[in-house]
N, C-alpha and C positions, 0 to 999 in steps of 0.2 A: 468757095467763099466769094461774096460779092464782092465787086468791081466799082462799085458806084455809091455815093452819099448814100448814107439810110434814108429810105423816108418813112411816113407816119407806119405803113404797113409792115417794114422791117423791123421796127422799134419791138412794135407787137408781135410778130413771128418769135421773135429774139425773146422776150419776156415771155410767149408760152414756151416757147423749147427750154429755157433753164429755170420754170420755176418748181419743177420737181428735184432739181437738185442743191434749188440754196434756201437761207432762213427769207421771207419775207419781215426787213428787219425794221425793228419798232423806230415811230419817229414820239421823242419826247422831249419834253419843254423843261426853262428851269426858271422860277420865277425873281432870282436872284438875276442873274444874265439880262432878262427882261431890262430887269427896273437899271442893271450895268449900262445896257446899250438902250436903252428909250426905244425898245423894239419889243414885236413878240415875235419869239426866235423859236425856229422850227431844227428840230437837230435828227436828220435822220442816220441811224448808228449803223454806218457799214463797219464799225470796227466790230459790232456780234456778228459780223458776215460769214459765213463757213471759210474756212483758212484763216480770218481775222479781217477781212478786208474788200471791198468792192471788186477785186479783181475777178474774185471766181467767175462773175457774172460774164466780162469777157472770155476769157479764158474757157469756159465752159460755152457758149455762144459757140464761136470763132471753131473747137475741136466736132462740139458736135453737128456743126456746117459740113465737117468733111466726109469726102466718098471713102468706102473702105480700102479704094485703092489709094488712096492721100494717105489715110492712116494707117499702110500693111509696114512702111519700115522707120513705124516711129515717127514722133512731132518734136520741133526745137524752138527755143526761143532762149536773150538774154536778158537778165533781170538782175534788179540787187534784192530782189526779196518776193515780193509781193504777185508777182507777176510769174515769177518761177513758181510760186508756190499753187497759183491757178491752172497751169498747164500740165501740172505733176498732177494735182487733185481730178485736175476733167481728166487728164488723159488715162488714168487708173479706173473712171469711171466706163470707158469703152475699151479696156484691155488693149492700148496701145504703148509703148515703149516712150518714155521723154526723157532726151539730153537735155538738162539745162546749166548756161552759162552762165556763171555768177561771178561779180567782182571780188577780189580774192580778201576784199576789206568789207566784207557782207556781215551783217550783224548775222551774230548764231544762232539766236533764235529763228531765223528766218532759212537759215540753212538746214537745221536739221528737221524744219518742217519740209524743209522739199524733199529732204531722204525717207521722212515718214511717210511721204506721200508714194515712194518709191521712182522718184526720180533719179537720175543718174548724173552728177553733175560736175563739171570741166568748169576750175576754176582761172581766171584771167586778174589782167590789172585792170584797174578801175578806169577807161577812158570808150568813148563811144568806137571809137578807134578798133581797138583791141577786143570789144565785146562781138562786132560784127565778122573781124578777122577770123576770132574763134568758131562761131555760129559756121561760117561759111565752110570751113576745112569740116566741122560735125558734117554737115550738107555732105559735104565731097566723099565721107566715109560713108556714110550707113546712107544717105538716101533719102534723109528724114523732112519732112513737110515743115518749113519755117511759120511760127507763128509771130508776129511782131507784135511788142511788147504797147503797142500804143498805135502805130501808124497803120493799120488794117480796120478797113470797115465791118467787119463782122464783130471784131474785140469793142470798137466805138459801139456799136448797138447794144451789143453786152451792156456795156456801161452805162450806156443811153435810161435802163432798165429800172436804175436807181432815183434816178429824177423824176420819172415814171411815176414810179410808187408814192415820192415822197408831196406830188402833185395831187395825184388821187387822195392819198391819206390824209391830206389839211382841208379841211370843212371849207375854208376861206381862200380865195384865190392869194397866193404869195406874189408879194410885190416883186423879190427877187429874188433870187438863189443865189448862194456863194458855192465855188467847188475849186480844188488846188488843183494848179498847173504843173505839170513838169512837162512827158511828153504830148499831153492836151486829148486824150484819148477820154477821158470821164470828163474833161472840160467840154470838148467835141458833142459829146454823146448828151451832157447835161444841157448842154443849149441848142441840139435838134429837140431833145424831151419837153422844153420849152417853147420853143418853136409852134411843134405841133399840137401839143396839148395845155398850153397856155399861155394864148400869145399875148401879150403885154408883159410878162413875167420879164427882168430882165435879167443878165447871168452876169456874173462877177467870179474873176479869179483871183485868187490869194495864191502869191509868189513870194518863196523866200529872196531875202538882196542878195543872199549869196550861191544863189543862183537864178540869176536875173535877166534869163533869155527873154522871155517869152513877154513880159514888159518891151523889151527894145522893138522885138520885130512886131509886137502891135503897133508900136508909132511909125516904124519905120518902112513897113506893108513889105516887110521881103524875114527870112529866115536868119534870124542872129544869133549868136553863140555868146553864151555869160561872158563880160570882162573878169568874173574871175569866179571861182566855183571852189565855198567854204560854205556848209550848215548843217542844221542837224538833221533838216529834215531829207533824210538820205534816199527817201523815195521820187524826192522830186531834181533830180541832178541832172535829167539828158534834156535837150532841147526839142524846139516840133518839129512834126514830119510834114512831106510835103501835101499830104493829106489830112491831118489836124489843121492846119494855121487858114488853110482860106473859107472853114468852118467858123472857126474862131474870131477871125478877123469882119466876118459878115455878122453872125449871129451874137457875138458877147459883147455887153458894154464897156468895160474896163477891167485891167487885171492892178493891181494893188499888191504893193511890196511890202514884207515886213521882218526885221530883224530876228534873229534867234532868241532874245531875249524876249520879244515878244510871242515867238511862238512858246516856248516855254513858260511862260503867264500862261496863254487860251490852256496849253497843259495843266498846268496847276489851278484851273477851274474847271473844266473838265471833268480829273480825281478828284478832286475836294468837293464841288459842289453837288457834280452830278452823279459822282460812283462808276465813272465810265475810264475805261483804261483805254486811252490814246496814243498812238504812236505820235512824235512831231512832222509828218509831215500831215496826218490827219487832223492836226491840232491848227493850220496857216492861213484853213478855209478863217474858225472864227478868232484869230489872231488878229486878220484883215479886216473883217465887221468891226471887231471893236477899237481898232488903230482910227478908222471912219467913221464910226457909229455916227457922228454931228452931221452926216449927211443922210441917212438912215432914221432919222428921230420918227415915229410912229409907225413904221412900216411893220409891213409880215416879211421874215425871211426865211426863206429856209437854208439849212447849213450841213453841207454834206459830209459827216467825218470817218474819215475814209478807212482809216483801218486801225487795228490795234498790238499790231506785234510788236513789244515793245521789249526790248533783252534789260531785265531785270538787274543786269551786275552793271549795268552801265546808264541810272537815271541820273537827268540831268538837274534835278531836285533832292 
């Protein structure tokens, strides 16, 4: 796996190597949202992504980088859903073995797609802490090749892939993309995608408050950890690595907080207007547009929603 920022030619490596194995997935408008946000909103749906979500793209990248000697005892990574769910799915596609760590407060849906995937998975308590401790003793047994869930440049190119697309497929140059942060891996990857294939575009994160790293160490130009860590959207909980944030901190314009309540809204338009089933932290990208929109009045945006695993016995509508 590479060592070093993607650049224009990685992006494209990465996007031919996984595009025979994911949907190249539809970007579609809603003229309701438009006329909400005084925008024309571009909505690219990684939630129809294979597994439900933008991850595969990483995940699928990042396994099939590796030598057969990397892959002979097995690949590992920790995740609360999504991220498991990609390294189960790549790594079944090149007949390699994957332990995955998951928080032992993981939504179900999301767990029992990583054992359909035929994953093998060691569950932990939910802290960054505890997720690496576990990963590292898996390492110590079997031998297994660490895939990181966000802080690896092969996974950022993966993701990179999605911007990609969603740049080529608007007619009209986009003013600027929105994409949610947690550990800044599709954040990373969405503002190299921008960078190099359209530069004036500017990148926007949408952050939950209640988990509100990645706001802090933007102003504060150093690595910060949430003053407290409560939401729904359980995809975005861990903070950045030391390889996301000085991407971030160079290439994205601002990242942008918003309450559970309000992601829950962008959910409840989402279903209702567009027929599109969002998980909440795929829902924080356009939570954030439209908390902003008064600064956004005319522009092209595009809006990255990222996945759709959403466990059914537990909506928040």
């Amino acid at each position: 796996m590479s060592d070093t920022i993607p650049n224009r030619e990685a992006i494209e490596a990465a996007h031919k190597l996984v595009a025979p194995y994911i949907h190249h997935t539809p970007v579609l408008t809603s003229s309701f949202l438009n006329d909400l946000c005084g925008a024309e909103v571009f909505f690219k749906c990684e939630n129809l992504q294979k597994i439900g979500a933008f991850k595969a793209r990483g995940g699928l990248n990042a396994i099939l980088s590796l030598t057969e000697d990397q892959l002979k005892n097995g690949v590992t990574t920790h995740s609360s859903g999504n991220h498991a769910q990609a390294i189960a799915f790549a790594a079944a596609k090149v007949g390699a073995k994957a332990y995955i760590v998951m928080p032992d407060n993981s939504p179900l849906v999301k767990i029992k797609a990583v054992e359909g995937y035929g994953g093998e998975i060691t569950f932990c308590k939910n802290t960054p802490e505890e997720r690496e401790h576990t990963v590292q003793e898996i390492i110590k047994q079997t031998g297994a090749t660490f895939i990181h869930p966000f802080n690896n440049y092969a996974v950022m190119a993966g993701q990179a892939t999605a911007a990609k697309e969603l740049i080529e497929d608007c007619e009209e140059k986009l003013d600027l993309i929105f994409a949610p942060v947690g550990g800044g891996g599709l954040l990373s990857g969405t503002a190299l995608s921008a960078h190099y294939f359209s530069p004036g575009t500017k990148v926007y994160a949408g952050e939950p408050e209640g988990a509100a790293d990645a706001v802090l160490s933007f102003r504060s130009d150093k690595i910060e950890k949430a003053p407290y860590v409560k939401t729904i959207a359980d995809g975005l909980l861990t903070y950045l690595g030391d390889k996301t944030f000085p991407i971030i901190k160079q290439h994205v314009t601002d990242v942008l907080t918003v309450s559970d309540e309000e992601i829950i809204q962008a959910m409840r338009y989402l279903w209702e207007r567009m027929k599109l089933v969002v998980e909440p932290s795929g829902a924080v990208s356009l939570a954030a547009f439209i908390k902003n929109k008064d600064q956004f009045q005319g522009k092209k945006a595009g809006i990255i929603l990222t996945g759709g695993n959403v466990d059914l016995g537990k909506l928040p509508f």
